[in-house]
C-alpha positions as MATLAB code, in Angstrom:
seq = 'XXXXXXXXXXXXXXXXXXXXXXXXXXXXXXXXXXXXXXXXXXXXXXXXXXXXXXXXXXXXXXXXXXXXXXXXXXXXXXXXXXXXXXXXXXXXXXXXXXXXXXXXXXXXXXXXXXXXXXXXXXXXXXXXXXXXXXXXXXXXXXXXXXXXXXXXXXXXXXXXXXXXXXXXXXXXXXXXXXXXXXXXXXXXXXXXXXXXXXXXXXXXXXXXXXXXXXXXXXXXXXXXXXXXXXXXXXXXXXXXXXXXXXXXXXXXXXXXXXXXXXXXXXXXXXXXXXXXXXXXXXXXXXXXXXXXXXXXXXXXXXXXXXXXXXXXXXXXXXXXXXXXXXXXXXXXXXXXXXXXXXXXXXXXXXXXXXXXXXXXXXXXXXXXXXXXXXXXXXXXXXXXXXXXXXXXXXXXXXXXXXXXXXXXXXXXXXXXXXXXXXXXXXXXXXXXXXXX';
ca = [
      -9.623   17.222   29.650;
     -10.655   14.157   28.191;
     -10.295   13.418   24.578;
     -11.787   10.810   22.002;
      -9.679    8.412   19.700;
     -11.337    7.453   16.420;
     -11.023    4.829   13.875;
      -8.810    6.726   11.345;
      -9.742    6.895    7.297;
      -6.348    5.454    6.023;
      -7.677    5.027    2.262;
      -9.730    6.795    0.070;
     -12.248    3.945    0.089;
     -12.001    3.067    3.508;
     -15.252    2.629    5.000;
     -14.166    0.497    8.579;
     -11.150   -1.148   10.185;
     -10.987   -4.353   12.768;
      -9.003   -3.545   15.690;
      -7.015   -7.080   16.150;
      -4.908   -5.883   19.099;
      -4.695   -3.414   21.734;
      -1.229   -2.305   22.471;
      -1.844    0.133   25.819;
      -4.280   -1.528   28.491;
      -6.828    1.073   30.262;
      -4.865    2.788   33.314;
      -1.350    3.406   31.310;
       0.143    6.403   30.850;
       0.499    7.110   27.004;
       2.222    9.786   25.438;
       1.876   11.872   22.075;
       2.469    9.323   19.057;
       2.410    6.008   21.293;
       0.790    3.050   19.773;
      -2.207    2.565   21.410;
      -3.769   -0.674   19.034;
      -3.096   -2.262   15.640;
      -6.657   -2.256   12.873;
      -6.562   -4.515    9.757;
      -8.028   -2.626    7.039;
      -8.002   -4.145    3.418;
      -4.936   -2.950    2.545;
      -2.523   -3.770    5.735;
      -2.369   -3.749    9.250;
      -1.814   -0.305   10.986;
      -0.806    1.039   14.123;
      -3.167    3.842   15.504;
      -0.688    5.754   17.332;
      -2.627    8.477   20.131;
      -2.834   12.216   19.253;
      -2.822   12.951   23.125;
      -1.190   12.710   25.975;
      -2.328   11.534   29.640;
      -3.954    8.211   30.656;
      -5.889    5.620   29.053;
      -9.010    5.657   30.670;
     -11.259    3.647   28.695;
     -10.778    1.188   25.466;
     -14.339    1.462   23.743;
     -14.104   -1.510   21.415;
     -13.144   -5.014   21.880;
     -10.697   -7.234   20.339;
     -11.849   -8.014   17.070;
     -14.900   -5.341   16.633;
     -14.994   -4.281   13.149;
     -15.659   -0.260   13.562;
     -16.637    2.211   10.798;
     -14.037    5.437   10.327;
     -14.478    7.724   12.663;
     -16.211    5.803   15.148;
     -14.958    6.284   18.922;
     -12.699    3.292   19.593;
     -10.563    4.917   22.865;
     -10.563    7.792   25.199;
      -7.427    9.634   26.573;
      -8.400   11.208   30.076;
      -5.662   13.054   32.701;
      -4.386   11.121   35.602;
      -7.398   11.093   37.859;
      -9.869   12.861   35.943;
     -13.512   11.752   36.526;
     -14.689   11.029   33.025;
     -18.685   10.600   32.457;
     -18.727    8.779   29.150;
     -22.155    9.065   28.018;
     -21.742   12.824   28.446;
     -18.418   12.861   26.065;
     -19.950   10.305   24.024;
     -22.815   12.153   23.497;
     -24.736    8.853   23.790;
     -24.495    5.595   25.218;
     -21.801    3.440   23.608;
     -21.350   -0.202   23.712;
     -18.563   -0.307   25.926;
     -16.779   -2.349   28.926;
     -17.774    0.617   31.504;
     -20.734    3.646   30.563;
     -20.547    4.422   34.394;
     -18.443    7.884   35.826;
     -15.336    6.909   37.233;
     -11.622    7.678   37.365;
      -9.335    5.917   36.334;
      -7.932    4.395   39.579;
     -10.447    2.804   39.937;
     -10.855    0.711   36.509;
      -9.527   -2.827   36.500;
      -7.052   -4.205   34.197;
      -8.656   -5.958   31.533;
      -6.988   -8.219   28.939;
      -6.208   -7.763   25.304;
      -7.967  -11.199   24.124;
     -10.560  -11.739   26.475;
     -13.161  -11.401   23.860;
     -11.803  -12.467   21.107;
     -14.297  -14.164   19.360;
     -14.335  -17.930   19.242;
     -16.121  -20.999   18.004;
     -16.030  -24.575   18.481;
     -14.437  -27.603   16.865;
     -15.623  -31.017   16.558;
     -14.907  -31.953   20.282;
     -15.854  -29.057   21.749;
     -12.650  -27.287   21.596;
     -12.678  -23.687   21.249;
     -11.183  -21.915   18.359;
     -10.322  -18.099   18.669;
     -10.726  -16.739   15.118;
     -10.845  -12.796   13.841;
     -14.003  -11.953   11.902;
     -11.690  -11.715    8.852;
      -9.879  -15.144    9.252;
     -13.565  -16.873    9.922;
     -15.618  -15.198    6.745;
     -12.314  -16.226    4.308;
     -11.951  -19.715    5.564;
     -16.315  -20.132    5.292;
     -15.623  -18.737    1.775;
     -12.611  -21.113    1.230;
     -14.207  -23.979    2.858;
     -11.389  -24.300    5.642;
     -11.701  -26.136    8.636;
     -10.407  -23.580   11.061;
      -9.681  -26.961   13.918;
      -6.716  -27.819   11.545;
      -5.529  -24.176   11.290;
      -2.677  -22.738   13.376;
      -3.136  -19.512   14.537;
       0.053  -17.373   14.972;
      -2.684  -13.638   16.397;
      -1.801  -13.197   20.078;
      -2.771  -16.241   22.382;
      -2.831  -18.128   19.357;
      -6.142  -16.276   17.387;
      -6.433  -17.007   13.966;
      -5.837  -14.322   11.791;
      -5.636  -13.184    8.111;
      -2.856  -14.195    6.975;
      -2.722  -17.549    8.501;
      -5.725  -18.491    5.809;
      -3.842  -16.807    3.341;
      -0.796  -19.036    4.399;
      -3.094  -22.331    4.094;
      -4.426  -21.049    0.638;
      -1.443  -20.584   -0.632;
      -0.111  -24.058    0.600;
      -3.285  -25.424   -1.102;
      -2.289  -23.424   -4.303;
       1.605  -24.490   -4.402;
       0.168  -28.513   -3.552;
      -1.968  -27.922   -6.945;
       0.052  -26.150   -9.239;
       2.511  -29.387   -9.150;
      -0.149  -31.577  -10.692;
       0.055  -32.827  -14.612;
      -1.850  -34.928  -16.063;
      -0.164  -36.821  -18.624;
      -2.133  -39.508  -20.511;
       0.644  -42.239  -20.704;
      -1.579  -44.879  -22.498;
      -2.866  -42.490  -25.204;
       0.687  -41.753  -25.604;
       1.497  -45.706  -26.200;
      -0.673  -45.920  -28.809;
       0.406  -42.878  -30.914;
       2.629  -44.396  -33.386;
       6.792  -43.771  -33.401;
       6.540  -43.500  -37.282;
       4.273  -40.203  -37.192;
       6.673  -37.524  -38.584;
       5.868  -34.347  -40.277;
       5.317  -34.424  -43.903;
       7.708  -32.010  -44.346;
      10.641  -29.997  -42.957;
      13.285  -31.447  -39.984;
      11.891  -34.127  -37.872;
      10.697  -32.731  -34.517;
      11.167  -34.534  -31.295;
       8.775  -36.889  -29.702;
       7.860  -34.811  -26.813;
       6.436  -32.040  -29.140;
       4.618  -34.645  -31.140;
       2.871  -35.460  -27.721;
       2.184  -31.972  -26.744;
      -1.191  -32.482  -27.728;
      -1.527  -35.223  -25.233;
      -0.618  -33.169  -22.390;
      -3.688  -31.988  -19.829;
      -2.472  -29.225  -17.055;
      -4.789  -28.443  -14.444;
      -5.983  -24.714  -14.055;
      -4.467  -22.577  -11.318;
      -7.353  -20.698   -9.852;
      -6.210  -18.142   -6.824;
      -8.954  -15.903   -4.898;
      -7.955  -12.563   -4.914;
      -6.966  -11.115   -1.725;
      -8.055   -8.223    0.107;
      -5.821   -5.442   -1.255;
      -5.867   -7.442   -5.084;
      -9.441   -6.622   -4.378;
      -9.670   -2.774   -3.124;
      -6.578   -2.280   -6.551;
      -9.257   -4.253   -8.804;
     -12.211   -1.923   -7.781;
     -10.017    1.487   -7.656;
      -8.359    1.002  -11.162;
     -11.450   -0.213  -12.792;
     -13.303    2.690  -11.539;
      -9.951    4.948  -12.257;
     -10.212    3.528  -16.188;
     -13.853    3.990  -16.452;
     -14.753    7.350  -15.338;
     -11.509    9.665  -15.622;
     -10.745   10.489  -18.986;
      -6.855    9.521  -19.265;
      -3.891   11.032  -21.675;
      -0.757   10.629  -21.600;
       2.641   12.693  -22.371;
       5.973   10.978  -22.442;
       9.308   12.748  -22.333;
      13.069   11.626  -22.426;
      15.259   13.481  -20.245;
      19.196   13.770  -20.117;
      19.801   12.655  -16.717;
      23.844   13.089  -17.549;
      24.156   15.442  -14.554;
      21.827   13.767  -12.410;
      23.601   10.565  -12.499;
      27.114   12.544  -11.978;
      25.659   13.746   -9.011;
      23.911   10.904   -7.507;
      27.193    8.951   -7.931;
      29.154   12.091   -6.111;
      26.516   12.251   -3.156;
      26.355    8.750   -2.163;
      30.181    8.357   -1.939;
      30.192   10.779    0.791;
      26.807    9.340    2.668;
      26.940    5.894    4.596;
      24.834    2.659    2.973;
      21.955    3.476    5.420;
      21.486    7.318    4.399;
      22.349    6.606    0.556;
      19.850    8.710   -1.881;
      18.150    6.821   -4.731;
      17.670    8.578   -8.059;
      13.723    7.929   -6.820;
      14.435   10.544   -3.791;
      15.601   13.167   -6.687;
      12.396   12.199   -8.795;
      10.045   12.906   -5.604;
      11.658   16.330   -5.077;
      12.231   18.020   -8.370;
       8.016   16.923   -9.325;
       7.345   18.491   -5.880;
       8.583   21.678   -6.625;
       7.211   21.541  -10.263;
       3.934   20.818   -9.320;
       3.800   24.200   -7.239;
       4.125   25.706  -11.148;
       1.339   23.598  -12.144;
      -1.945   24.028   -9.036;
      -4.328   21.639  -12.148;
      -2.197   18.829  -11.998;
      -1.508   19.094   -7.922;
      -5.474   18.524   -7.614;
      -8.181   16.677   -7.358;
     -11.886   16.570   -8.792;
     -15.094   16.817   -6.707;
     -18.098   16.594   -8.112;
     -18.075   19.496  -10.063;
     -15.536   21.208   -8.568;
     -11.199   21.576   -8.920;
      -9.816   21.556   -5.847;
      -6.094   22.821   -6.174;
      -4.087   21.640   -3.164;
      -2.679   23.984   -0.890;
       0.504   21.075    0.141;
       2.204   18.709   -2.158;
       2.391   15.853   -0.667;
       3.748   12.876   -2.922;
       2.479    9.523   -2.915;
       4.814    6.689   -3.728;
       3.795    3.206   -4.344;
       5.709    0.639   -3.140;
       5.577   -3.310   -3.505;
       4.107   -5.505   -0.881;
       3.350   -9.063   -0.601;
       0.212   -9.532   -3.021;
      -0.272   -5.963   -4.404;
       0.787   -2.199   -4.091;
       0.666    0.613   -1.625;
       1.269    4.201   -1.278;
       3.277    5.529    1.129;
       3.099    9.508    1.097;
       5.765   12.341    1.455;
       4.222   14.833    3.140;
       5.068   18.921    1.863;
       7.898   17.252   -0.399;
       8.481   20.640   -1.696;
      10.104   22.443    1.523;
      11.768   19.457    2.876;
      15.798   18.375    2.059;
      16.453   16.034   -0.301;
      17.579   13.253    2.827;
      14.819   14.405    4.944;
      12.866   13.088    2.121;
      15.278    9.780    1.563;
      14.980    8.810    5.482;
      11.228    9.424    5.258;
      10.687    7.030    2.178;
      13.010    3.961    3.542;
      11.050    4.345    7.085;
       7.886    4.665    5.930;
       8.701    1.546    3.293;
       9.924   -0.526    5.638;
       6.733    0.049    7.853;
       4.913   -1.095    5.077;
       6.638   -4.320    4.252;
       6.295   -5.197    7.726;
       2.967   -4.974    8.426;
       3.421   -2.086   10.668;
       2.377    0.702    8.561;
       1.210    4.079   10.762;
      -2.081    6.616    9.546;
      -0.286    8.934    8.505;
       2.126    6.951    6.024;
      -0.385    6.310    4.184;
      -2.919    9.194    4.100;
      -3.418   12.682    2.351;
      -1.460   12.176   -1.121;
      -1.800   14.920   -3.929;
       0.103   13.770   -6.679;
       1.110    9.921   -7.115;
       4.973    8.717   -8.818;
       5.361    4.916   -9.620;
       8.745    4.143  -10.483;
       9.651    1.101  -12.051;
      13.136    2.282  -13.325;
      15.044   -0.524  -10.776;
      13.545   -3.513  -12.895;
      15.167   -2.345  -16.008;
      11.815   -0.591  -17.819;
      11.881    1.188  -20.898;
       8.595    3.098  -20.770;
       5.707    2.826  -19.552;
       1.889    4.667  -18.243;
       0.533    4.360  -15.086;
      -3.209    4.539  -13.681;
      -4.160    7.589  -12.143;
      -4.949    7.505   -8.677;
      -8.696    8.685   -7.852;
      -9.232   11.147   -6.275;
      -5.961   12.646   -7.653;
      -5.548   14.452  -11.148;
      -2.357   12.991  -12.512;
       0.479   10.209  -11.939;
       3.841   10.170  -12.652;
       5.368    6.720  -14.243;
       8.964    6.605  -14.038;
      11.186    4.135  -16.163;
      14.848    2.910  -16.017;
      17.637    5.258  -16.744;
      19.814    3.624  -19.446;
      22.728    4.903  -21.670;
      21.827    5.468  -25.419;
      22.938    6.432  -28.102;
      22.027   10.381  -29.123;
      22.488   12.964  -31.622;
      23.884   16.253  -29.934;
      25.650   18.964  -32.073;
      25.026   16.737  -35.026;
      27.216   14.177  -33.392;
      26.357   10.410  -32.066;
      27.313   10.379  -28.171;
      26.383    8.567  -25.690;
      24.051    9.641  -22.898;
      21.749    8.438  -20.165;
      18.466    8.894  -20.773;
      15.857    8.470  -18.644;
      11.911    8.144  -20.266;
       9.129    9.823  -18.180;
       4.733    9.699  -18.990;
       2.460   11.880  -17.242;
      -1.520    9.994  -16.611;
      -3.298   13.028  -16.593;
      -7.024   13.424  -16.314;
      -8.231   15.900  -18.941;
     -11.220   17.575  -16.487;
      -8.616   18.831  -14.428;
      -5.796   19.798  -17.320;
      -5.215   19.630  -21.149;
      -2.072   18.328  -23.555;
      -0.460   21.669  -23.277;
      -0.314   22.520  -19.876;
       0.838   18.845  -19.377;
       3.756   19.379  -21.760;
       4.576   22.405  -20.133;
       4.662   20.687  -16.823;
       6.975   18.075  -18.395;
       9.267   20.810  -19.463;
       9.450   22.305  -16.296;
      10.144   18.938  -14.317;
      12.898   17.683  -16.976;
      14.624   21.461  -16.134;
      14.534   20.297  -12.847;
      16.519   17.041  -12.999;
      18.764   18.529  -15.424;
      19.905   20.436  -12.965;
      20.236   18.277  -10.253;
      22.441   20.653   -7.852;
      18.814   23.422   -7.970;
      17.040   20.205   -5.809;
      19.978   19.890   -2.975;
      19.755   23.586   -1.830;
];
């Protein structure tokens, strides 16, 4: 039977995707969890992987169509099926082929055949996504002196992005030093008072650097909008709590000497599953608010952010609660690595409950992170660092690591929040409860 493909939601304010490359051509055989294309969303580029099996019989979009979420954009047929689209449809689509036919009998088409294109100065045409063409208008690039690295040479995204930030680097370098205002100041001038100061501070003033202005990119843009509107209309508070993280770091240390480099678990693997299993104590702060109404999550799935090129996403851990600690480590250095490289799947990034940002590797005291709409609460994680403590009215010393809760107070209060805290710090204070 034949089945529909849509353009997945893979944010919260996702509203469309461009689909910049098919990967399976009509006619192939594709399996469960095959790539079938790779969208560019604001965020990243994704690969839509199929949720059937059997034959591609018909690619509904073209290279380069910008397609609201949950639009058709593919349909998955069985080898020789006769497939009437308009029927499945339920309308008539814009598509290579409305008519009902099976699949042997569809041509091969090519990925970039309609990729769209303009013209340069003699004539030449230029194939350009809709994305690379609206930022170089808005950047004022001439696309003819623009290499395109897309497949057959399209210009895409982050080939502007390269040339802006070529243009950026070229104007950062500029000072402009006034050398015959400096001439005339004379070498007597010293300060009335105190030690004489070098010449090059007394011709600071005399110094003019240029500004660096740098357009925000696409994801700086969607974290701008999100946060603002995080800041603004959920009513933040925050709880902080040091934990002894003495075992934890014994234990971490005892693991990892048994594991390989690649299957290593980072104190940020513990972190995901001991709040997992916390927040099943604690259904207000596993939740999220619509319009007038707490929803309490059923799963915990933990989002993660992770650094990329130019801003932050969040990969997420799905039922963190019920899965082994290195189920949970192998999931977080795939899913990471997708990221980084551009290759990031749906389902990486979809369906979070709860969100942790851990900054503990960059040597961070404490500090409070922004909660993540539509989600009730975040988890900001800081650097675990030995200090100096009173226990049994004696000075040891101890690793500590310092923990803040975002919480929005619709969904939960100070109390309940300080409970939680309690609850998670038992939980990495007894590191051995999170390996069973």
């Amino acid at each position: 039977m034949a089945e529909i493909v849509t353009m997945p939601k893979l944010g919260f304010d996702m509203k469309e995707g461009t689909l910049v490359r098919w990967i399976k051509n009509e006619g192939e055989n594709v399996t469960k969890g095959d790539v079938l294309a790779e969208i560019e969303t604001d965020k990243a580029t994704v690969e839509v992987e199929s949720t059937f099996s059997g034959v591609l019989f018909s690619q509904l979009v073209e290279t380069d169509a910008i397609v609201p979420i949950g639009d058709p954009i593919a349909v998955i047929a069985e080898k020789g099926e006769k497939v009437d689209l308009d029927s499945l449809l339920g309308k008539k689509p814009e598509t290579k082929s409305s008519k009902s036919e099976s699949i042997e009998e569809k041509k091969e088409s090519t990925n970039d055949k309609s990729s769209a294109t303009i013209e340069d100065d003699d004539g030449e045409r230029i194939k350009a996504s809709p994305v690379a063409r609206k930022m170089a208008s808005e950047n004022k690039i001439n696309l003819a002196n623009v290499e395109g690295t897309g497949p057959g040479g399209r210009i895409i995204k982050k080939d502007i992005e390269a040339v802006l930030e070529s243009k950026q680097k070229d104007t950062s370098q500029i000072v402009d030093v006034k050398p015959e205002a400096a001439k005339e100041k004379p070498v007597e001038e010293k300060p009335e008072s105190g030690n004489p100061l070098p010449s090059s501070i007394w011709l600071a003033d005399e110094l003019k650097r240029e500004e660096n202005r740098k357009p925000l990119n696409k994801l700086r843009q969607v974290i701008s909008r999100r946060m603002v509107d995080s800041k603004q209309n959920i009513p933040h508070f925050y709880v902080t709590k040091s934990i002894n993280v003495d075992p934890l770091m014994s234990v971490y240390k005892q693991v990892n000497e048994t594991l390989p480099a690649q299957q290593k678990i980072s104190i940020n693997d513990y972190v995901i599953k001991a709040t997992a299993m916390t927040l099943h104590e604690f259904p207000n702060i596993n939740a999220s608010i619509s319009d007038n109404e707490l929803v309490q999550h059923g799963n915990v799935n933990i989002g993660v952010a992770v650094a990329v090129e130019g801003g932050l996403l969040t990969i997420v851990v799905k039922n963190a609660d019920v899965k082994p600690l290195r189920v949970i480590s192998q999931e977080v250095k795939g899913m990471a690595a997708r990221v980084r490289s551009g290759k990031v799947r749906s389902e990486d990034v979809e369906g979070s409950t709860f969100s942790i940002s851990n900054l503990g590797m960059f040597d961070v005291e404490n500090f409070a992170a922004i909660i993540n709409p539509p989600e009730s609460a975040i988890l900001a994680v800081s650097s675990a660092r030995k200090e100096a403590v009173v226990i049994n009215d004696e000075i040891r010393i101890s690793w500590r690591m310092k923990v803040t809760l975002s919480a929005d107070h619709r969904a939960t209060d100070g109390v309940e929040a300080a409970e939680f805290m309690k609850a998670l710090a038992f939980q990495l204070e007894n590191p051995m409860r999170l390996l069973l």
